[in-house]
PDB file of N, CA, C, O and CB in Angstrom:
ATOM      1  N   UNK A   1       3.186 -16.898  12.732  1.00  0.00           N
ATOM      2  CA  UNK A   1       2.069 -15.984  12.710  1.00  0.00           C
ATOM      3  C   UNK A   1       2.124 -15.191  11.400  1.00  0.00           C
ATOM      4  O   UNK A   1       3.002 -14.364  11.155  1.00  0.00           O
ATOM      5  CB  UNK A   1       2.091 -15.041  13.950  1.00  0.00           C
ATOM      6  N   UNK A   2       0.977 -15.552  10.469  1.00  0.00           N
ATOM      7  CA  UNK A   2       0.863 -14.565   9.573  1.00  0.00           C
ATOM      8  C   UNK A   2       0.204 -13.438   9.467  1.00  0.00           C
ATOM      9  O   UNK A   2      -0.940 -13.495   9.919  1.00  0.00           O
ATOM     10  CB  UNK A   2       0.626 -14.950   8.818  1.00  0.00           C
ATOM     11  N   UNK A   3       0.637 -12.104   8.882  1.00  0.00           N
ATOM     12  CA  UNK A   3      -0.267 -11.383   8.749  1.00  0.00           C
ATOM     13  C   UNK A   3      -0.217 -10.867   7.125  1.00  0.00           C
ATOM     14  O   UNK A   3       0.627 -11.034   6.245  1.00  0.00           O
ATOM     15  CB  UNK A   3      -0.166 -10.393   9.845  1.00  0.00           C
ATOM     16  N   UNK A   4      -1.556 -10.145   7.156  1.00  0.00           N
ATOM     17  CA  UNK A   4      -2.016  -9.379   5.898  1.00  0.00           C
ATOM     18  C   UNK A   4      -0.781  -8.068   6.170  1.00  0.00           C
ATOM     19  O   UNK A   4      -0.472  -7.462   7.196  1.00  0.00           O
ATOM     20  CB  UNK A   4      -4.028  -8.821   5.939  1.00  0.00           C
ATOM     21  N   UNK A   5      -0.236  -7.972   4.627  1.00  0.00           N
ATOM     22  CA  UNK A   5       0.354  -6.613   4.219  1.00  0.00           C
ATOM     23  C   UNK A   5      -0.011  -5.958   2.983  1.00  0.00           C
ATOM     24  O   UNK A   5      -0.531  -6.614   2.080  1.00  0.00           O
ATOM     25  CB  UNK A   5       1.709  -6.706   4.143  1.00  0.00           C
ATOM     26  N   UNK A   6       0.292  -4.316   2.823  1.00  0.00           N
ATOM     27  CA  UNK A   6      -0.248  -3.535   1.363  1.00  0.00           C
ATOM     28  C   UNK A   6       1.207  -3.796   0.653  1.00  0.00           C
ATOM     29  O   UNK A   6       2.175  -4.444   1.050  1.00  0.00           O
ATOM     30  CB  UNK A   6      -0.796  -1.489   1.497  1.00  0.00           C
ATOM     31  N   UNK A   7       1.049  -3.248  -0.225  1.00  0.00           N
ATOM     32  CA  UNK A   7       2.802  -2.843  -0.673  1.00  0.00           C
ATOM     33  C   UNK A   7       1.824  -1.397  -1.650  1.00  0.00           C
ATOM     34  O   UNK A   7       0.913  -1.454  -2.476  1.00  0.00           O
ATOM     35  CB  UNK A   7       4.179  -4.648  -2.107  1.00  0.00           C
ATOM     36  N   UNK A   8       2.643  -0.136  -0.978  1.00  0.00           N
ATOM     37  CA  UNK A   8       2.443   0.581  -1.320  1.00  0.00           C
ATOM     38  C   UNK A   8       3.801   1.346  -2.301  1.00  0.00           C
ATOM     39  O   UNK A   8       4.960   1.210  -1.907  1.00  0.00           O
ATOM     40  CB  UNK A   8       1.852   0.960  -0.327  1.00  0.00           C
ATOM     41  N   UNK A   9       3.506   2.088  -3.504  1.00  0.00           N
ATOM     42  CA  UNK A   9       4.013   2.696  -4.013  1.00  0.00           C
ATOM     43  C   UNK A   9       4.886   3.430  -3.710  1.00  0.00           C
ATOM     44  O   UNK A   9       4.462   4.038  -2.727  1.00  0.00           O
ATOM     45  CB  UNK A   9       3.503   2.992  -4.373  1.00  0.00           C
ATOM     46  N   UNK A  10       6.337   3.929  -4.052  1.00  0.00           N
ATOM     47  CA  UNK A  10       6.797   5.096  -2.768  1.00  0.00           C
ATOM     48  C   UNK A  10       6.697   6.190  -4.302  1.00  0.00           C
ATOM     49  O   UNK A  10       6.924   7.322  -3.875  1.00  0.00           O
ATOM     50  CB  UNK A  10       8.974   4.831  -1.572  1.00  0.00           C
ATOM     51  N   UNK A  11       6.501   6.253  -5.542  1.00  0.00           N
ATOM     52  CA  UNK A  11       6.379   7.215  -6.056  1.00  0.00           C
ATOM     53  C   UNK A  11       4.872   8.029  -5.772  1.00  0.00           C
ATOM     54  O   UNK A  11       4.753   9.202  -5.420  1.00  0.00           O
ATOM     55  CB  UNK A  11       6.722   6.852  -7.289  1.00  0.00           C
ATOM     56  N   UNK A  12       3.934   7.189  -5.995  1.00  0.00           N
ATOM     57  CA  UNK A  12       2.463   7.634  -6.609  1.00  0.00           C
ATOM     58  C   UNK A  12       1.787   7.486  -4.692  1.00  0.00           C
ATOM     59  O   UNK A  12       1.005   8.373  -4.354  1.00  0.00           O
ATOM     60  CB  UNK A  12       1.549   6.082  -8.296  1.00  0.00           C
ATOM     61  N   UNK A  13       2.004   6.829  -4.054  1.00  0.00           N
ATOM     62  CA  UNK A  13       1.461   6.674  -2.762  1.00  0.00           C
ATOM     63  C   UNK A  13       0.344   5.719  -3.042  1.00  0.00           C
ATOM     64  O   UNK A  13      -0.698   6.005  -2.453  1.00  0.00           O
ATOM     65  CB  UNK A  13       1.011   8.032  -2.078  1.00  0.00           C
ATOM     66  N   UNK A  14       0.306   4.531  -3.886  1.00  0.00           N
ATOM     67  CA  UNK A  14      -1.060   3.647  -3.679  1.00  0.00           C
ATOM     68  C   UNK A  14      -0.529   2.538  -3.157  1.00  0.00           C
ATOM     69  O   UNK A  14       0.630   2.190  -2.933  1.00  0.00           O
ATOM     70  CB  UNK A  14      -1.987   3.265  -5.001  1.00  0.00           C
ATOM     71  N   UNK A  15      -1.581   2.039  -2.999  1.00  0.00           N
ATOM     72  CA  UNK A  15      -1.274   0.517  -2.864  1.00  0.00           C
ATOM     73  C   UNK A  15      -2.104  -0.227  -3.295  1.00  0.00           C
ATOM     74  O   UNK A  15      -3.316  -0.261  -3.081  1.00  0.00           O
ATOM     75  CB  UNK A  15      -1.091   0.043  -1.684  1.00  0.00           C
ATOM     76  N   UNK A  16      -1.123  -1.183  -4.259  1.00  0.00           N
ATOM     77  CA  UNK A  16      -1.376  -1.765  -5.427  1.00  0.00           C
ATOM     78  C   UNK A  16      -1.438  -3.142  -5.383  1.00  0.00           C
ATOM     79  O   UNK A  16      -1.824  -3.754  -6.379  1.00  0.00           O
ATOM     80  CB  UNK A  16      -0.535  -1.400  -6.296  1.00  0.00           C
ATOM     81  N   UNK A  17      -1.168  -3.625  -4.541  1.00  0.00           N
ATOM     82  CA  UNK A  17      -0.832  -5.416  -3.935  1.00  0.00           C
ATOM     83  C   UNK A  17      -0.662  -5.447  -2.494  1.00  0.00           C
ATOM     84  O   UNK A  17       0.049  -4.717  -1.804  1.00  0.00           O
ATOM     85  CB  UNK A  17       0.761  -6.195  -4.542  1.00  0.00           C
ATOM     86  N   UNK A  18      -1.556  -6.572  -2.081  1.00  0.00           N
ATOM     87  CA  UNK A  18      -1.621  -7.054  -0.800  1.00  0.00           C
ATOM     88  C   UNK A  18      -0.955  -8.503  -1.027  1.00  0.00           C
ATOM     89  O   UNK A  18      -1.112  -9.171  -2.049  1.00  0.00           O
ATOM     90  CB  UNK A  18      -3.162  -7.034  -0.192  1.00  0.00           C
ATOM     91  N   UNK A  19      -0.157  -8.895   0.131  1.00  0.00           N
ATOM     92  CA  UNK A  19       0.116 -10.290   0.436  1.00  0.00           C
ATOM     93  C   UNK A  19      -0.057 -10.687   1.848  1.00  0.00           C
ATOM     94  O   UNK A  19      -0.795 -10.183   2.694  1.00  0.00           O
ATOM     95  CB  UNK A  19       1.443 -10.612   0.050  1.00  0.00           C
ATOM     96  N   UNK A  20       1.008 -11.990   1.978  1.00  0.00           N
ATOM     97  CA  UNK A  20       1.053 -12.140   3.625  1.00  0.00           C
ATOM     98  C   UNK A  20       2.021 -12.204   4.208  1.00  0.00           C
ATOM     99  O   UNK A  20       2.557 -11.186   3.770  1.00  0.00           O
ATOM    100  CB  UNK A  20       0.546 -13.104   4.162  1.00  0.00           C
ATOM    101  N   UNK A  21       2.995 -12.774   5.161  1.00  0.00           N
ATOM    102  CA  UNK A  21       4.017 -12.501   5.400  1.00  0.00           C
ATOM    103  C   UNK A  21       4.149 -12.864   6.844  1.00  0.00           C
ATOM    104  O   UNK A  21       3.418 -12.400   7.719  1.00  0.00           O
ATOM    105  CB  UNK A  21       4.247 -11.308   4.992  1.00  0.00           C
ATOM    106  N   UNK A  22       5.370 -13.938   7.101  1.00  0.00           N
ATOM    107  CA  UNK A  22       5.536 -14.622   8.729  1.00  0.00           C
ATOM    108  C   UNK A  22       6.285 -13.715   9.106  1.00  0.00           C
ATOM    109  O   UNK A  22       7.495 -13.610   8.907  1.00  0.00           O
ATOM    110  CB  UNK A  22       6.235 -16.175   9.064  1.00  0.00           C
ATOM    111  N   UNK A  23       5.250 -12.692   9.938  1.00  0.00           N
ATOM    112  CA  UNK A  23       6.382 -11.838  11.152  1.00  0.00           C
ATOM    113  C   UNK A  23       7.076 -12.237  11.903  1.00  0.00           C
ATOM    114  O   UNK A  23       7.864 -11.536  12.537  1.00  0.00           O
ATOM    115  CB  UNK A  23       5.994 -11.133  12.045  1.00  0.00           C
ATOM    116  N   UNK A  24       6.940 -13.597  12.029  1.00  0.00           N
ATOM    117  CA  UNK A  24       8.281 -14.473  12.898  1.00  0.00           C
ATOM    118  C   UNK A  24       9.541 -14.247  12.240  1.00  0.00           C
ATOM    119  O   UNK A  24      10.460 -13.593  12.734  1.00  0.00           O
ATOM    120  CB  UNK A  24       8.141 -16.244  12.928  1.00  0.00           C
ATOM    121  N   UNK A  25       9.565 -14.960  10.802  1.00  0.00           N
ATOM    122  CA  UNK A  25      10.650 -15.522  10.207  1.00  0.00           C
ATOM    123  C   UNK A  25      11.427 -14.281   9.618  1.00  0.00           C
ATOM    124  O   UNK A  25      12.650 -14.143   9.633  1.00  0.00           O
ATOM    125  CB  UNK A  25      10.223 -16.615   9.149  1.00  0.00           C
ATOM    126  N   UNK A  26      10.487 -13.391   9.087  1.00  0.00           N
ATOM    127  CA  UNK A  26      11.110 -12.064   8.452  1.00  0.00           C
ATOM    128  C   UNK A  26      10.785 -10.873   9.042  1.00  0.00           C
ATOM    129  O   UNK A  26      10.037 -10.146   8.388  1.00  0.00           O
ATOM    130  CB  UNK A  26      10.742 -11.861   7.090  1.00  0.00           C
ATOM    131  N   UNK A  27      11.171 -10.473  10.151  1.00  0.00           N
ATOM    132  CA  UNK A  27      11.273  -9.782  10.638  1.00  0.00           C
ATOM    133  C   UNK A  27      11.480  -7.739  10.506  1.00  0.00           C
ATOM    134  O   UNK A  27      11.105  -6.828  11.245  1.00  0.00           O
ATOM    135  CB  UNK A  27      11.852 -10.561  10.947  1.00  0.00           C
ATOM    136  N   UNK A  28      12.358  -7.772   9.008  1.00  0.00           N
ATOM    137  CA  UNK A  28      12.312  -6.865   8.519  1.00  0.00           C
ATOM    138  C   UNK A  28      11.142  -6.058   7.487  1.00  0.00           C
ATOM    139  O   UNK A  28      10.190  -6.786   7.205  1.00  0.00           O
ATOM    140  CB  UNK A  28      13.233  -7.091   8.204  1.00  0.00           C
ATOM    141  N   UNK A  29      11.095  -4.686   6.905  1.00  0.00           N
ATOM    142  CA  UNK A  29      10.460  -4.742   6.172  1.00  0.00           C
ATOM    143  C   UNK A  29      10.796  -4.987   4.842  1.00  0.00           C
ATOM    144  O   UNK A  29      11.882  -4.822   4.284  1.00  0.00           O
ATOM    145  CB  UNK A  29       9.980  -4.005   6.373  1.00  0.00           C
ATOM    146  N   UNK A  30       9.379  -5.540   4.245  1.00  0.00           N
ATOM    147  CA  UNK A  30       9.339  -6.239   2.566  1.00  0.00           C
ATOM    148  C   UNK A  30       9.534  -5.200   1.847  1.00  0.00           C
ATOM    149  O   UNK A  30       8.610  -4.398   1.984  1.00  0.00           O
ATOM    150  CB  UNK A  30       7.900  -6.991   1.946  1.00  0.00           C
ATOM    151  N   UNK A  31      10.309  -4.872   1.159  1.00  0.00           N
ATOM    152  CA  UNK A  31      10.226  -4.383  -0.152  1.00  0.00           C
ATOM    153  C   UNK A  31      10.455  -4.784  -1.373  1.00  0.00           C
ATOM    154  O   UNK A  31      11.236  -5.734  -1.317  1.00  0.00           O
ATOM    155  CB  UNK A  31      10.710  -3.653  -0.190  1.00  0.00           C
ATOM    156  N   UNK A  32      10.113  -4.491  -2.643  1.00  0.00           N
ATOM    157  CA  UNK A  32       9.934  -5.249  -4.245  1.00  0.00           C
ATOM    158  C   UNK A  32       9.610  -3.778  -5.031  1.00  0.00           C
ATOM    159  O   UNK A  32       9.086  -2.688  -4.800  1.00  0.00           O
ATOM    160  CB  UNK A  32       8.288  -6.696  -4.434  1.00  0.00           C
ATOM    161  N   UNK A  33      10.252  -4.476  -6.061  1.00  0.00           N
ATOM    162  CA  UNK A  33       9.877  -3.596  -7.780  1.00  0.00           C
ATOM    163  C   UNK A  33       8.966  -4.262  -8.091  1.00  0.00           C
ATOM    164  O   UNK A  33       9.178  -5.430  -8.416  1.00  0.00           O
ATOM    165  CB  UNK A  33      10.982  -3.581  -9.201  1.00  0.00           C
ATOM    166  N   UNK A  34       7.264  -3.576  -8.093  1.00  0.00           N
ATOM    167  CA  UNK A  34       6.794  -3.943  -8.842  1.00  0.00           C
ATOM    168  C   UNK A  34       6.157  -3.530  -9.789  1.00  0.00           C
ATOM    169  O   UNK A  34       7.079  -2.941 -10.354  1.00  0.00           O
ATOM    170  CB  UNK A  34       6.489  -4.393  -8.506  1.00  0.00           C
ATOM    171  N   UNK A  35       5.011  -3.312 -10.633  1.00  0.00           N
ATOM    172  CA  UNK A  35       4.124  -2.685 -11.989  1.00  0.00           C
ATOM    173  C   UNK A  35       3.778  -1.636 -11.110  1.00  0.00           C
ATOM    174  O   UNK A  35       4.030  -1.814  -9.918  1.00  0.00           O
ATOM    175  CB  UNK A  35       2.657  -3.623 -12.820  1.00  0.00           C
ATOM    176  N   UNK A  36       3.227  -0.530 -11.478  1.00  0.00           N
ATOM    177  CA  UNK A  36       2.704   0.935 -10.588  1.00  0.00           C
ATOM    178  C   UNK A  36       1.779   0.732 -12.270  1.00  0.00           C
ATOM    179  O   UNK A  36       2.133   0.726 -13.449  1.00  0.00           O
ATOM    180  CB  UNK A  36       4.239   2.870 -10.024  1.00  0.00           C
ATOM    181  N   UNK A  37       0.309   0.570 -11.447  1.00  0.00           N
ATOM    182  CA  UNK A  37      -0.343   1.164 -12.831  1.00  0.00           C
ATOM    183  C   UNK A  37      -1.007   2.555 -13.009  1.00  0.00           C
ATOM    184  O   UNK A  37      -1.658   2.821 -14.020  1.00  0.00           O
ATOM    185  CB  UNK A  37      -1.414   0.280 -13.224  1.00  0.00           C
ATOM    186  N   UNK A  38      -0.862   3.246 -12.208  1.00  0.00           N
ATOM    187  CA  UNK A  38      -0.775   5.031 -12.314  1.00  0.00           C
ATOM    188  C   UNK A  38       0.083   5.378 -12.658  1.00  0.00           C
ATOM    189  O   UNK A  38       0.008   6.462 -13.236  1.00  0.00           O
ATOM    190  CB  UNK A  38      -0.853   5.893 -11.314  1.00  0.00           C
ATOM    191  N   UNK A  39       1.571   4.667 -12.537  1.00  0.00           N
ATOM    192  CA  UNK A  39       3.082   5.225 -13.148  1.00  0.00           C
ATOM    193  C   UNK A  39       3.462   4.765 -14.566  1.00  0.00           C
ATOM    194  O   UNK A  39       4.218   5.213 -15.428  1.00  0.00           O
ATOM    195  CB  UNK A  39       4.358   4.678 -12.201  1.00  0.00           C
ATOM    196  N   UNK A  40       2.668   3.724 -14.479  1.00  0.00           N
ATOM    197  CA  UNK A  40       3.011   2.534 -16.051  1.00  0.00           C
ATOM    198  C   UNK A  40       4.497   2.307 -16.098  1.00  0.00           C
ATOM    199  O   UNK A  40       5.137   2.229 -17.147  1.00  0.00           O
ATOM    200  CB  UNK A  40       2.577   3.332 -17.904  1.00  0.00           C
ATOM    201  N   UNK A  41       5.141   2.180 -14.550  1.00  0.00           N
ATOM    202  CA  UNK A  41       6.361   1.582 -15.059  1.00  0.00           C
ATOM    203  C   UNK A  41       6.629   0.563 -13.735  1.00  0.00           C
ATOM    204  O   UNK A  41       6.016   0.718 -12.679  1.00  0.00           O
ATOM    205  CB  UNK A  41       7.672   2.813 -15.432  1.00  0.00           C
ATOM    206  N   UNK A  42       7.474  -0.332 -13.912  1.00  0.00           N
ATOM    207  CA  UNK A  42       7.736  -0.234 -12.243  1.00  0.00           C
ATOM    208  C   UNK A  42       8.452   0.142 -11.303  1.00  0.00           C
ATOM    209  O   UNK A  42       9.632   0.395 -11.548  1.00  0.00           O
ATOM    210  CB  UNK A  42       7.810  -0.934 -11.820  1.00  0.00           C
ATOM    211  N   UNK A  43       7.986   0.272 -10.082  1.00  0.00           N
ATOM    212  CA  UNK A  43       8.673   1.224  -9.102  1.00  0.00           C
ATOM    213  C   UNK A  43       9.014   0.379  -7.241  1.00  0.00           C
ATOM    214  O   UNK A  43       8.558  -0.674  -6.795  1.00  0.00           O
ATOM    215  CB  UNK A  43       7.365   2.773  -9.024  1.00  0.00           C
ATOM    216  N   UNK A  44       9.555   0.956  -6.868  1.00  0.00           N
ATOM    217  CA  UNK A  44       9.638   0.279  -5.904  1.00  0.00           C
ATOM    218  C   UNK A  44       8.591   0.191  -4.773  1.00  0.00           C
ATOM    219  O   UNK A  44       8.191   1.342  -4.599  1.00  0.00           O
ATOM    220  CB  UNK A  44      10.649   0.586  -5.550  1.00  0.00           C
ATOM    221  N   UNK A  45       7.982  -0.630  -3.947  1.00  0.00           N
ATOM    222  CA  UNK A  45       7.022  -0.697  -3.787  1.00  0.00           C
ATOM    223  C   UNK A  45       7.121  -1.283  -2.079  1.00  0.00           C
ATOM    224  O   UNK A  45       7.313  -2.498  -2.020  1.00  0.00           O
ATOM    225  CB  UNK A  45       6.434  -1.382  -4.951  1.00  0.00           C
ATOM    226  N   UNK A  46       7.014  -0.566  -0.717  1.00  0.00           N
ATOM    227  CA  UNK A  46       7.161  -0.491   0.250  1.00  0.00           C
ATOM    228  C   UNK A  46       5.920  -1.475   1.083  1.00  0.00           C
ATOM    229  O   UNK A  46       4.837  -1.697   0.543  1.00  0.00           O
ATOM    230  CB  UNK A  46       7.326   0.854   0.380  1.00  0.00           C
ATOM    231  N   UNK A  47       6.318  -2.072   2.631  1.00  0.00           N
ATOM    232  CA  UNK A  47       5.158  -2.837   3.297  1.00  0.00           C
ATOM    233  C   UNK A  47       4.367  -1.620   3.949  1.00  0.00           C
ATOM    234  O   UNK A  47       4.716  -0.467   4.198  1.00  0.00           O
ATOM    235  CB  UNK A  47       5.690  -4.062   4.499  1.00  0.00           C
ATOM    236  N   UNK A  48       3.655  -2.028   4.058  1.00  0.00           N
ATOM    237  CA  UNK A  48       2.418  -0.847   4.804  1.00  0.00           C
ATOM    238  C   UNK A  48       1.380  -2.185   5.426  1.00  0.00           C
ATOM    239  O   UNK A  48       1.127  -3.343   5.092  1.00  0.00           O
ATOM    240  CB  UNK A  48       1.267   0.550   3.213  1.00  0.00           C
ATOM    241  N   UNK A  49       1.021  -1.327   6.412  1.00  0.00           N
ATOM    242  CA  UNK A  49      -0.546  -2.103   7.536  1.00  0.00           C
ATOM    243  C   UNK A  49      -1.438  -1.980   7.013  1.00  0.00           C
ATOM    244  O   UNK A  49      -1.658  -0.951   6.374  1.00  0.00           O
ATOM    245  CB  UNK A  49      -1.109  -1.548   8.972  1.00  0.00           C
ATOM    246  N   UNK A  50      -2.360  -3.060   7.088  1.00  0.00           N
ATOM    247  CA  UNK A  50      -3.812  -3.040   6.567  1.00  0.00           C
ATOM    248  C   UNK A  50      -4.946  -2.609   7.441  1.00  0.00           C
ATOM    249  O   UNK A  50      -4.735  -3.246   8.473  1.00  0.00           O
ATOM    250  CB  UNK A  50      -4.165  -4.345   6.150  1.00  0.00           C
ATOM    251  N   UNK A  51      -5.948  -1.950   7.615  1.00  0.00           N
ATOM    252  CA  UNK A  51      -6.496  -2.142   8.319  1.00  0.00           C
ATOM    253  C   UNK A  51      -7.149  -3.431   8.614  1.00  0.00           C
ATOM    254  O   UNK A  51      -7.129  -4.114   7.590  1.00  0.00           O
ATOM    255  CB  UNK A  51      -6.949  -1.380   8.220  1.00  0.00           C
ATOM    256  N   UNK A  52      -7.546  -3.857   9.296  1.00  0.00           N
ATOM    257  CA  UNK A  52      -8.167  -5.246   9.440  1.00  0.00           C
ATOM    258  C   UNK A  52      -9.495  -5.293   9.805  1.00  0.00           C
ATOM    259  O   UNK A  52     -10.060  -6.378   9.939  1.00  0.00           O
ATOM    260  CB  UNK A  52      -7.511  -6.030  10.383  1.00  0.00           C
TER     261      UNK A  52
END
């Protein structure tokens, strides 16, 4: 089962990239360094719910 995720910023609070992600297989939450373009650097970047 896939679902839609944000990856939100944990400095600036946006969210800057959506992906998808098998809540079966990975069970935990996603996190990544990625570009923050309000920060212009990159930052670490948390899963968050989409609305749907």
């Amino acid at each position: 089962m896939t679902v839609k995720i944000g990856l939100k910023c944990t400095e600036c609070g946006e969210i800057n990239y959506t992906t998808t992600k098998n809540s079966k297989t990975y069970t935990e939450k996603f996190e990544a360094r990625k570009y923050c373009s309000r920060d212009k650097k990159h930052t670490v970047h948390k899963e968050v719910k989409l609305k749907s």
